[in-house]
C-alpha positions as CSV (number, residue, x, y, z in Angstrom):
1,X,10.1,0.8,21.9
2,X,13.3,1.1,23.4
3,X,15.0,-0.6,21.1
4,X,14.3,-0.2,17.2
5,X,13.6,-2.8,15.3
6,X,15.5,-2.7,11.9
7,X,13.3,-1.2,8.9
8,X,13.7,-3.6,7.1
9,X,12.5,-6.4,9.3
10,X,10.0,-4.0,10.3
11,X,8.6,-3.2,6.8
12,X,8.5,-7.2,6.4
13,X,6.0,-7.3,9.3
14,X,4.3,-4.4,7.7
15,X,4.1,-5.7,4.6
16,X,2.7,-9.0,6.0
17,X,-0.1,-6.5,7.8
18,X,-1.2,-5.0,4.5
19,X,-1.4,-7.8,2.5
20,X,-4.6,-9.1,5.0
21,X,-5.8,-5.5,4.8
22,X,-6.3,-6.5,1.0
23,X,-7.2,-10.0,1.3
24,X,-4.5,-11.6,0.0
25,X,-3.7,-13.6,3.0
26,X,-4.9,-15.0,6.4
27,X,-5.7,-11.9,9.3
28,X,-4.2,-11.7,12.5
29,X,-6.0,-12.2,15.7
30,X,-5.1,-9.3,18.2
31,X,-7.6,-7.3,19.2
32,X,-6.8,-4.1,21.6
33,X,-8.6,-4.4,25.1
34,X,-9.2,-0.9,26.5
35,X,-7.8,-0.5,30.0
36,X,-10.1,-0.1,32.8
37,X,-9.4,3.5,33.3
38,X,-9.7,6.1,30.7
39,X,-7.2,6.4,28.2
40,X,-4.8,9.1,26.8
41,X,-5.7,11.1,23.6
42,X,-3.2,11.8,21.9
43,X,-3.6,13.1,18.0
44,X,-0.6,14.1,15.5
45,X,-1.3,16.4,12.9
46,X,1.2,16.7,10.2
47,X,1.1,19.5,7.5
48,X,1.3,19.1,3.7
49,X,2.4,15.2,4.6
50,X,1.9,13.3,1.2
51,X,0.3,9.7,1.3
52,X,3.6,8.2,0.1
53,X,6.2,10.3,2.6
54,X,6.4,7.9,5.4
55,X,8.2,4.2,5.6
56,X,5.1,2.0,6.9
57,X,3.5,3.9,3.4
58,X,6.3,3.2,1.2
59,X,8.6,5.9,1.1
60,X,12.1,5.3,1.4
61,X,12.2,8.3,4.1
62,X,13.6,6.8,7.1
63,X,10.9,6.8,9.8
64,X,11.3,4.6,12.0
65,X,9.0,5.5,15.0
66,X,6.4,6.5,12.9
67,X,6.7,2.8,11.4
68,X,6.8,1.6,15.2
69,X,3.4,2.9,15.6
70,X,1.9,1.1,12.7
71,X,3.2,-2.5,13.7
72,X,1.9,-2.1,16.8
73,X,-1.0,-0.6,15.6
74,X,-3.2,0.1,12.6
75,X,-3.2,1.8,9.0
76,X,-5.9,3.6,7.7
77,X,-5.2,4.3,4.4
78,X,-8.3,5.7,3.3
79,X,-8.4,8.4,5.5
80,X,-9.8,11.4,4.1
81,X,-9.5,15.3,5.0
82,X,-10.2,18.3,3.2
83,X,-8.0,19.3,0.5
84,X,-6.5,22.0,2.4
85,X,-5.0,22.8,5.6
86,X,-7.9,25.2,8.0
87,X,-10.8,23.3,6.8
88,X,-9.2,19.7,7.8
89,X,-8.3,21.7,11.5
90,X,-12.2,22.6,11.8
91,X,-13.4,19.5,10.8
92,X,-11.3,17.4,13.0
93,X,-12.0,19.5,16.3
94,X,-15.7,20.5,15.3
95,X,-16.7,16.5,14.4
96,X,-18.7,18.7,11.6
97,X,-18.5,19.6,8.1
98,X,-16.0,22.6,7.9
99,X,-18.6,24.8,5.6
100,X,-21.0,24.9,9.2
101,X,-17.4,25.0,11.6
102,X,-16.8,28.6,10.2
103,X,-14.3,28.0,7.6
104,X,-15.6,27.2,4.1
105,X,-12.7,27.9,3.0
106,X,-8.7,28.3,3.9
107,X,-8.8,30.4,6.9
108,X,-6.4,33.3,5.7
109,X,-8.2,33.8,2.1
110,X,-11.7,34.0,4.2
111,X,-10.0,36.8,6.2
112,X,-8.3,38.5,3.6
113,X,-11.4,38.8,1.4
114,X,-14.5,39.2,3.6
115,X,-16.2,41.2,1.3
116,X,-16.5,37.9,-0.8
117,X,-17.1,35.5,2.0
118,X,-20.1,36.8,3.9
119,X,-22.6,33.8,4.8
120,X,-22.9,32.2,7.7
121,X,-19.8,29.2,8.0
122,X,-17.4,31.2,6.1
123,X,-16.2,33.4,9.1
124,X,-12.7,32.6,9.1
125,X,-12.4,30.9,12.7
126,X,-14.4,28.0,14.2
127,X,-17.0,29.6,14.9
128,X,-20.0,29.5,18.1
129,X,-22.1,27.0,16.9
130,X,-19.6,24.3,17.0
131,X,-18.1,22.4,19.0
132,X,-14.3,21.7,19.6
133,X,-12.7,19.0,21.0
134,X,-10.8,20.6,23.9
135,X,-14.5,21.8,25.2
136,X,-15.9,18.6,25.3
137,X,-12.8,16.7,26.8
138,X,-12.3,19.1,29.2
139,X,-16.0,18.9,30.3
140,X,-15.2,15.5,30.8
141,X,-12.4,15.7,33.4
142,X,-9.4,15.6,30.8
143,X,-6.1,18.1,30.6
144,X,-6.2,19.6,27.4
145,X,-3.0,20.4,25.3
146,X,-2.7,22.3,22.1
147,X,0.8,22.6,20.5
148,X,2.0,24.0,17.1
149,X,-0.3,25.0,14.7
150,X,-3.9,26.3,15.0
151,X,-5.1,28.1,11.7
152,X,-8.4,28.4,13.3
153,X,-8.6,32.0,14.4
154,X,-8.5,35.9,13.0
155,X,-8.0,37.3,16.6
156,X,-6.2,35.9,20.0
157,X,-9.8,35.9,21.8
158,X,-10.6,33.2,18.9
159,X,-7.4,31.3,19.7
160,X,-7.2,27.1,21.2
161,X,-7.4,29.1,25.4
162,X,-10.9,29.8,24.6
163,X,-11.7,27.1,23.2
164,X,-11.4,24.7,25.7
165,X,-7.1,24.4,25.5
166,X,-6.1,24.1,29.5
167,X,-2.5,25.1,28.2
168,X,-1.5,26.0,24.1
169,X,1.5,27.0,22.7
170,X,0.6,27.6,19.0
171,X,0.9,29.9,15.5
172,X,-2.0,30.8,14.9
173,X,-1.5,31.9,11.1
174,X,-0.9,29.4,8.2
175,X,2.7,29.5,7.3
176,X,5.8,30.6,9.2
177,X,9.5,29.9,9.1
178,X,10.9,26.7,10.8
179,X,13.6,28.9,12.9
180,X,13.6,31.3,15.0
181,X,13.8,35.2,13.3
182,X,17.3,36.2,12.3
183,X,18.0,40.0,14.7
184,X,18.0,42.5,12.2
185,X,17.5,40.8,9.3
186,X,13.8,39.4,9.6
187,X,11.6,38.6,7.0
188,X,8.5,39.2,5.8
189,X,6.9,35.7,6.9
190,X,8.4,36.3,10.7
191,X,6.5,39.6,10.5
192,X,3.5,37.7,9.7
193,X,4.2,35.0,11.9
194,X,1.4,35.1,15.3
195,X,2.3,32.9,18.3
196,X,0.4,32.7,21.8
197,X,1.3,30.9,24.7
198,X,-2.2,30.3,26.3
199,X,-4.0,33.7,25.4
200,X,-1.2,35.9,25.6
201,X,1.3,36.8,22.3
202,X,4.9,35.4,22.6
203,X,8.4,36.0,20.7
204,X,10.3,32.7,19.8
205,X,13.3,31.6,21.5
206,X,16.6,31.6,19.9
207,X,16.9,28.2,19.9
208,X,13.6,27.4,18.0
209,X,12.8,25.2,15.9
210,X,9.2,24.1,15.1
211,X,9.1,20.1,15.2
212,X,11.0,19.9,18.6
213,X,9.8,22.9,20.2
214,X,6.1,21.9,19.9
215,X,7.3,18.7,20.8
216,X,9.1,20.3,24.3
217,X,6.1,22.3,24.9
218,X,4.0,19.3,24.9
219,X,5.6,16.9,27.0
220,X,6.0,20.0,29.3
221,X,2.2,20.5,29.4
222,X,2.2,16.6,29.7
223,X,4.3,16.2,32.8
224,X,2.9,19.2,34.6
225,X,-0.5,17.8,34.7
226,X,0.3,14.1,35.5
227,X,0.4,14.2,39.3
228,X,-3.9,14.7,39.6
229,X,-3.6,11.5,37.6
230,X,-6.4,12.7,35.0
231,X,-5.8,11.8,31.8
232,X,-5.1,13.8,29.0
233,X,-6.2,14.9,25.2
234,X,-2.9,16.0,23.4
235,X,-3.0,17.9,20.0
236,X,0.2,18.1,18.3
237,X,-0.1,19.6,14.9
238,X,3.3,19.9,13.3
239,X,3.7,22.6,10.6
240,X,6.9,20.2,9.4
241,X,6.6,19.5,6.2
242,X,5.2,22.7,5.4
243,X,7.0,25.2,3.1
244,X,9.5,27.2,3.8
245,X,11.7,23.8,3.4
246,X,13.8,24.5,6.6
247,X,16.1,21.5,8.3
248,X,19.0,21.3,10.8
249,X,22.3,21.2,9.1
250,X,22.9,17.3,10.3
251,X,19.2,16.1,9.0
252,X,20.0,17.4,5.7
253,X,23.2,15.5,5.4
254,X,21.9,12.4,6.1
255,X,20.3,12.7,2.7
256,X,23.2,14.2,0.7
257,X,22.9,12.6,-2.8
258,X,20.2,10.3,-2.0
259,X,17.7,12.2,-4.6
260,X,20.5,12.5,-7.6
261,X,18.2,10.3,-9.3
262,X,15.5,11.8,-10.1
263,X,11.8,12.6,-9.3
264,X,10.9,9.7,-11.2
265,X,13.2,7.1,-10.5
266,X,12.1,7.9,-6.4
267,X,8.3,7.5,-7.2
268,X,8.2,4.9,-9.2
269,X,10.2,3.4,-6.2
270,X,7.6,4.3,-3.9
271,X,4.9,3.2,-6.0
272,X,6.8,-0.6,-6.6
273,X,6.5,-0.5,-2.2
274,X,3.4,0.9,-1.9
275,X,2.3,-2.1,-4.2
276,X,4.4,-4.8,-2.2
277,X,2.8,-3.3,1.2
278,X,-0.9,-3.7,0.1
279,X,-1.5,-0.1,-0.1
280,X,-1.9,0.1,-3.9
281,X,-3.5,-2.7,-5.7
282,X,-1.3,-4.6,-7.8
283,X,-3.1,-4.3,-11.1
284,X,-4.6,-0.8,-10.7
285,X,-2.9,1.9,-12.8
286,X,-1.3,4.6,-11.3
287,X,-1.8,8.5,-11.7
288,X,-0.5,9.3,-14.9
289,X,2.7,12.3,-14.2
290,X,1.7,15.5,-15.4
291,X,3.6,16.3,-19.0
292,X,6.9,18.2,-19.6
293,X,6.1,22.1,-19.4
294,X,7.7,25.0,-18.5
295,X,7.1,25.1,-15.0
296,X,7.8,21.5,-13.9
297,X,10.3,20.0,-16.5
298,X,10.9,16.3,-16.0
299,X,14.1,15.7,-14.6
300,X,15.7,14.9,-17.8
301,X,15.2,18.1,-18.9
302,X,17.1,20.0,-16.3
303,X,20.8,21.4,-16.7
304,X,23.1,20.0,-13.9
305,X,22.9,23.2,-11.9
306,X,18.8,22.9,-11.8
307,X,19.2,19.3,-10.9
308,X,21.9,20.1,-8.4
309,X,19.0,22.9,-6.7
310,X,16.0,20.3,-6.8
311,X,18.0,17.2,-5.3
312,X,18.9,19.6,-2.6
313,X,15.1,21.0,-1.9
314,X,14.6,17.5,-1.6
315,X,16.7,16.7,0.4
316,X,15.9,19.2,2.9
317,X,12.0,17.9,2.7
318,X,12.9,14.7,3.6
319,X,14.9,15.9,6.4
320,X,12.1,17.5,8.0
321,X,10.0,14.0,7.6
322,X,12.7,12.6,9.4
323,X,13.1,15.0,11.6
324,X,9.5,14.9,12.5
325,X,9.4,11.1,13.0
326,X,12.5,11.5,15.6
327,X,10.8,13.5,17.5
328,X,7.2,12.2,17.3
329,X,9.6,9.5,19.1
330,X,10.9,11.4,21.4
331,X,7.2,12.2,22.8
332,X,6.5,8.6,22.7
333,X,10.0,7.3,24.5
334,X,8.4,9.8,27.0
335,X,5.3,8.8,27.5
336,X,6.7,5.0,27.7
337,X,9.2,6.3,31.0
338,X,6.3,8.1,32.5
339,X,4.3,4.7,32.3
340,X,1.4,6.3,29.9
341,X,2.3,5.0,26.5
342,X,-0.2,1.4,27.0
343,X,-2.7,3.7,27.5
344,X,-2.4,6.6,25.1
345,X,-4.4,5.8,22.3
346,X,-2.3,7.9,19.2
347,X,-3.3,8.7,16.2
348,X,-1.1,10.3,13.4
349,X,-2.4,12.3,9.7
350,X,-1.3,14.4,7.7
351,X,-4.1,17.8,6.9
352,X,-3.7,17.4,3.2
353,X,-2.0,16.0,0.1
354,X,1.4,17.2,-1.2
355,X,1.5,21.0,-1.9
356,X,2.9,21.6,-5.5
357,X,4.0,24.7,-4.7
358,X,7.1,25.6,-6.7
359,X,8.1,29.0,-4.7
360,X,6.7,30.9,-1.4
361,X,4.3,33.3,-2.7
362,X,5.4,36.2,-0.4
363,X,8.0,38.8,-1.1
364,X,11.5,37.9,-0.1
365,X,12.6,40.3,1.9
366,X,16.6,39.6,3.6
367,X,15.9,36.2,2.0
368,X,19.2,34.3,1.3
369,X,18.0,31.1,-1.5
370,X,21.4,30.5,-2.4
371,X,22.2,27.1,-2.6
372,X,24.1,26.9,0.0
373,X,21.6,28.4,2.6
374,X,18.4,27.1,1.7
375,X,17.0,25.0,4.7
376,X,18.9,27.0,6.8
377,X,17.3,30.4,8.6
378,X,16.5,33.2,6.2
379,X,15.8,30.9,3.3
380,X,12.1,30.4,1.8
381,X,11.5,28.0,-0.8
382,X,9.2,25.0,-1.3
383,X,9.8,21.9,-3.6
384,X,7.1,21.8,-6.5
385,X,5.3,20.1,-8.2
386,X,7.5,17.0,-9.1
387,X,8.3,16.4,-5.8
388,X,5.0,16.8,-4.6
389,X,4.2,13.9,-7.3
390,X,6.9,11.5,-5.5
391,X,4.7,12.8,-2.0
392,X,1.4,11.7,-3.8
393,X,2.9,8.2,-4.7
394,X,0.3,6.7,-6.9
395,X,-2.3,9.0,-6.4
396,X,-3.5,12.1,-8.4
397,X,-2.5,16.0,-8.1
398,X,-2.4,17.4,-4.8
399,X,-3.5,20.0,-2.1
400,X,-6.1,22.4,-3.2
401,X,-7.4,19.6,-5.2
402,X,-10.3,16.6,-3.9
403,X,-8.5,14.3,-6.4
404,X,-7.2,11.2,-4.0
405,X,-3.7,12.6,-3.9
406,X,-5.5,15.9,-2.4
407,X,-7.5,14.7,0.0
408,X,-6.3,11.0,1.1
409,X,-4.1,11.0,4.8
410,X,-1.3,8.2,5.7
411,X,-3.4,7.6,8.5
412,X,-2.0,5.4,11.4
413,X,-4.0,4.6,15.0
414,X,-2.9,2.8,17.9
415,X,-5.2,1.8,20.5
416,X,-4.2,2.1,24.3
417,X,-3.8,-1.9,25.2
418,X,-2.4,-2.7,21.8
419,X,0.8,-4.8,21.1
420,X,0.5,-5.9,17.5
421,X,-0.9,-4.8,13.7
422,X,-4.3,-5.5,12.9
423,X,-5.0,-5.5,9.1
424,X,-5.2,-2.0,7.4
425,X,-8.7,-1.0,7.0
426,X,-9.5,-1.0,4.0
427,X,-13.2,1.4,4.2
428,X,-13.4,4.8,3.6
429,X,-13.2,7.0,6.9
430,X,-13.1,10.5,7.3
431,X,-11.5,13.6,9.6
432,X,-15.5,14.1,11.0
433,X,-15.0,10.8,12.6
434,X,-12.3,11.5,14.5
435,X,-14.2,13.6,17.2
436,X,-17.0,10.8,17.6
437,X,-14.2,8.4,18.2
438,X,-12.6,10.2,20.9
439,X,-15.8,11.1,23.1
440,X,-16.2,7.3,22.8
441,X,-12.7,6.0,23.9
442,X,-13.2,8.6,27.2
443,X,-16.7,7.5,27.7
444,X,-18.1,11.2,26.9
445,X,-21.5,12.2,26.2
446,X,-22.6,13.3,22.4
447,X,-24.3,16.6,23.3
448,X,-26.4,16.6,20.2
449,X,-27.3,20.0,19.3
450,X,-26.4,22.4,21.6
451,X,-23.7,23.0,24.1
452,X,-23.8,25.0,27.2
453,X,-27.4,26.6,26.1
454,X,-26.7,27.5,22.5
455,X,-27.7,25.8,19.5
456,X,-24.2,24.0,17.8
457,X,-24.0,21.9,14.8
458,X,-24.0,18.3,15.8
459,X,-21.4,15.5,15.2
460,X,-21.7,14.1,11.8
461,X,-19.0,11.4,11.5
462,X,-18.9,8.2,13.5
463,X,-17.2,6.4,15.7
464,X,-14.3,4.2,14.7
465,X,-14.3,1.9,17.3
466,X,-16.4,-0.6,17.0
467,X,-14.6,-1.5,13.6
468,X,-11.1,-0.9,14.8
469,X,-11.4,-3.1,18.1
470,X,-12.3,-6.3,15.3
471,X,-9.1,-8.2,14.0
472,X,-11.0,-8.1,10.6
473,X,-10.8,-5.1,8.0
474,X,-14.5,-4.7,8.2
475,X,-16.5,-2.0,6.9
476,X,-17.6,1.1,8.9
477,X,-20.1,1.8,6.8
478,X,-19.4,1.0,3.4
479,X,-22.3,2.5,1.5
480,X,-21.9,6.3,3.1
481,X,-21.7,9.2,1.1
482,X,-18.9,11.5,1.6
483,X,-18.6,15.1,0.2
484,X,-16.0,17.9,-0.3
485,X,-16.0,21.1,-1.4
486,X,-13.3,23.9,-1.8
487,X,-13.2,27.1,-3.7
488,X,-15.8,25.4,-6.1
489,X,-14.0,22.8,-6.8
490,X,-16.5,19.5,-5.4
491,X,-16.6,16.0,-5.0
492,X,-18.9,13.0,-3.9
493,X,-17.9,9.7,-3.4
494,X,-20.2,6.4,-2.1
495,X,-18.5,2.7,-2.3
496,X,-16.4,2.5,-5.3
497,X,-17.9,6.0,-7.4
498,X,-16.2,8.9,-7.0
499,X,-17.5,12.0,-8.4
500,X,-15.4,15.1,-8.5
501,X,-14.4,18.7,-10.4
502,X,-11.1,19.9,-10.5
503,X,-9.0,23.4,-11.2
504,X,-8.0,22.0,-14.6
505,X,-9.5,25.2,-16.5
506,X,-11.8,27.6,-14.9
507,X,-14.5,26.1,-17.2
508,X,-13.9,22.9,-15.8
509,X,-15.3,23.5,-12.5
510,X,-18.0,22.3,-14.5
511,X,-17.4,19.5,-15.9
512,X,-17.8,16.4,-13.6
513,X,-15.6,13.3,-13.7
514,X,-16.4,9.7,-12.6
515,X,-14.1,7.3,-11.3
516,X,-14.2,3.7,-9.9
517,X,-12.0,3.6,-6.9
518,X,-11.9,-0.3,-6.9
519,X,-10.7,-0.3,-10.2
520,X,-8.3,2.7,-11.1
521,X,-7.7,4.8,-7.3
522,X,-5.3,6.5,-9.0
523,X,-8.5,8.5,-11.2
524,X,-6.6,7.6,-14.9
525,X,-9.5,7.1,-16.6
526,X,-13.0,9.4,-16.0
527,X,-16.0,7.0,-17.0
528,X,-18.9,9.6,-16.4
529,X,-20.1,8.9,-20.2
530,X,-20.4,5.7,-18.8
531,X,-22.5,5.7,-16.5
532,X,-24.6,8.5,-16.5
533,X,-27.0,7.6,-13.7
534,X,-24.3,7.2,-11.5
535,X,-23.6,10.7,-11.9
536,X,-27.1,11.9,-11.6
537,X,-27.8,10.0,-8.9
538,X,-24.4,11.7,-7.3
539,X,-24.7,15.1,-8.5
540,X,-28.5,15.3,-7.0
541,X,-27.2,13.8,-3.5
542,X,-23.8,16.5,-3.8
543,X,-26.3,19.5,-4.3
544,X,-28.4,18.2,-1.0
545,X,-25.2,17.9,0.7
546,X,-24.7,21.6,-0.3
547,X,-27.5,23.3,0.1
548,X,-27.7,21.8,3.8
549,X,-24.4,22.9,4.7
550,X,-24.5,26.4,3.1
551,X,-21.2,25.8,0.5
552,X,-20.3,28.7,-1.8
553,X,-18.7,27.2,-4.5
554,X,-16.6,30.4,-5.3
555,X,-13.4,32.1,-4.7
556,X,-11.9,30.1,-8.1
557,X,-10.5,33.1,-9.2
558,X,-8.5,34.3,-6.3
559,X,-5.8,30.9,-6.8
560,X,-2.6,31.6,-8.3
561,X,-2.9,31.1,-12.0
562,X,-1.2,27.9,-12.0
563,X,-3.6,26.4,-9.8
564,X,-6.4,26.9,-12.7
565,X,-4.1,26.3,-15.3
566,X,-3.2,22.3,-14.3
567,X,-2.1,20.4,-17.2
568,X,-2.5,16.8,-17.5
569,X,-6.2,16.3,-17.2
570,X,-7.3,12.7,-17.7
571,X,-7.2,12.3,-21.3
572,X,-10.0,10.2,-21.8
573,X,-12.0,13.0,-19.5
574,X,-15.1,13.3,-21.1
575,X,-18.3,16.2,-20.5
576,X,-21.0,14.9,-17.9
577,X,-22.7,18.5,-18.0
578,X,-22.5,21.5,-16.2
């Protein structure tokens, strides 16, 4: 747009939007008419986004363009990615289950412990027999752009330039700082850090800073290739909101104060919206907050000095969702001067649910978490776990975990063509389809099983578009079974059942829990004593699932103890067997 709409009369709209998504009132009529010649791809990947962090999904995070993007086009709140980040990234590129893609599990555990992880599909990098995105675009006549994060890879020669990327600028590990390396005083993580322009290793700029450099480099990448007149696929996959919580100075102030409240005074906000929007059923209970412990007091609990840090972590957080919106913005004010914004179809998701973590994990070497530098270069710390349940909104747990609030993206898609919001749609979709949808927008070929004379795994999601071109939230295909698995903890969902095992105790990757998604989404009360043929009949069609794409459920005990130790399991969790 080049002029913003206010948020609030936006949100009214949006609200308006969701409400059909439900039901609760008449649909609109727009459809999106492709244009004639073939459009734009353009996909944003956030990282560690929560379902509740963005405007159009109830947060009180301004986020304006972002919200843009969803009146014009459509929500998809029941997305669904892997629980953690790598496994979403090979999913989404491969258009196949991540355990066949080459990482099982997260990328950096596989290659730290290989001696555990030795069957095929647990390589640590997407591996030969699958596809990627880039390949197959670029096959059929489109520029192909990678910037920011790739995950994907052990070595450079496994990196986005050999894998179809015409040009990439991307880190290639998991984590790294926001800013550029401090001379002299680097840290531990900017050691660790990997980036390649194309195939070739690169140091940062002074000036960096994640969300608008990978934002430069890929409008730079854009505008070189424009003159051939080809279109183009774009993947820009943010690291922003990622720990280390790491803002500029004028981002963070905009927020000064704003979280004095509380962790639960802002979720319970959220929650109210998220309700008011459509995006959370109105009678449906919400995710109960884990208990007052030692490790994530409630907020009443904490001394002005510990309330004084977590407001400010907060702050800085959503500072970098802001941030991020600005300049998903700035791309799209772009692409509207160069004339290719009506026929970009974008879409924006997040790899996972809220992380929880309370601290980085590595040592913290010329680190400087003093209050008055954190967000700033040379700081490392992440928000926890109560923030992470204001990220989750009304959903349960987080990343690591295939409970709803682990697993479930604020998805948003905007055809090329389209002026105004169709309803939400409301069926279950998942990161495999995004490949199938993509080949079909630029009238691509599915190569089926093999690519270039090997054998690959084929695509096993499906195409969104013949639901997403209707004015109605119709189903996809409402009956399909979907599956997860990660580091033995599993889940199987069809319709309204969702079957699932958590890291509550390490004896509880055992124990399977039912819940009824049309009834309680937010997984309050397991009803597997219930219905014990539901969970027979899903347990039997889970162990298919795994045996045909080679899952390990292991690797359990290599989590940081808090991450087996979750307290707050359902308490009306009963034992459906082992």
């Amino acid at each position: 747009m080049t002029q913003m709409t206010s948020r609030r009369t936006m949100l009214a709209g949006l609200a308006s939007t969701l409400a059909a998504g439900w039901g609760l009132q008449g649909c609109a009529t727009n459809t999106a008419t492709l244009p004639a010649r073939r459009p734009n791809l353009l996909v944003v990947l956030a990282d560690d986004l929560g379902f509740a962090d963005l405007g159009a999904y109830g947060s009180e995070i301004p986020t304006p363009y972002l919200d843009a993007l969803a009146a014009e086009g459509r929500l998809l709140p029941h997305l669904l990615v892997a629980p953690v980040c790598s496994p979403t990234r090979a999913s989404l590129l491969s258009g196949a289950d991540h355990h066949l893609a080459g990482v099982g599990g997260i990328q950096n555990m596989l290659a730290l412990e290989p001696d555990l992880f030795k069957e095929p599909g647990y390589e640590g990098y997407l591996n030969e027999r699958s596809f990627c995105a880039a390949e197959l675009l670029r096959d059929a006549g489109y520029h192909t752009y990678l910037s920011g994060k790739w995950h994907l890879a052990r070595k450079p020669e496994q990196g986005p330039a050999h894998r179809g990327f015409e040009r990439s600028f991307c880190l290639m590990t998991g984590a790294a700082p926001h800013w550029a390396p401090v001379p002299g005083k680097e840290t531990v993580p900017d050691h660790n850090a990997i980036y390649l322009e194309d195939d070739k290793r690169v140091s940062l700029p002074p000036d960096f800073y994640s969300t608008k450099t990978y934002t430069d480099r890929m409008i730079e990448f854009i505008d070189a290739g424009k003159a051939d007149g080809r279109p183009f696929f774009g993947y820009l996959a943010y690291t922003a909101p990622h720990w280390p919580l790491h803002a500029p100075d004028e981002d963070i102030a905009r927020f000064k104060g704003k979280y004095d409240v509380g962790y639960e005074a802002i979720r319970e906000a959220r929650i109210a919206r998220q309700r008011k929007l459509g995006l959370f059923p109105p009678q449906a209970p919400a995710a109960r907050s884990q208990p007052d412990s030692a490790h994530a007091p409630l907020w009443e609990n904490l001394t002005p000095d510990q309330r004084q840090l977590e407001a400010r972590k907060m702050e800085i957080y959503a500072a970098m969702v802001s941030n991020l919106d600005r300049n998903f913005g700035r791309l799209v004010e772009h692409l509207r001067k160069i004339g290719e914004y009506e026929n970009t179809m974008i879409l924006f998701l997040s790899d996972n649910g809220a992380c929880s973590m309370a601290e980085n994990i590595v040592a913290q070497t010329n680190m400087d978490n003093s209050l008055q530098n954190i967000g700033r270069p040379r700081s490392n710390v992440a928000y926890g776990e109560r923030w992470a349940e204001v990220s989750s909104g009304p959903l349960r747990w987080f990343k690591w975990e295939t409970t709803e609030g682990g697993v479930r993206s604020p998805g948003i898609l905007h055809l090329p063509g389209q002026t105004h919001a169709l309803p939400a749609l409301r069926e279950t979709v998942h990161v495999t389809d995004i490949l199938p949808t993509l080949l079909t927008l630029a009238k691509a070929p599915n190569p089926g099983d093999h690519y270039h004379g090997r054998p690959v795994h084929p695509l096993s999601g499906a195409s969104w578009l013949p639901a997403l071109q209707s004015a109605q939230a119709q189903a996809i295909a409402p009956e399909r079974l979907i599956f997860e698995e990660h580091l033995g903890v599993r889940s199987a969902r069809q319709g309204r059942w969702k079957l699932l095992t958590t890291f509550t105790q390490p004896a509880d990757l055992n124990r399977w829990e039912l819940y009824d998604l049309e009834v309680d989404p937010g997984e309050t009360a397991d009803i597997a004593a219930v219905h014990p043929e539901i969970v027979r009949r899903l347990r039997a069609a889970y162990e298919q699932y795994a045996t045909a794409n080679g899952v390990q459920a292991k690797g359990a005990e290599l989590l940081p103890k808090d991450k087996k130790m979750r307290e707050g399991a359902p308490t009306a969790s009963v034992s459906a067997g082992s």
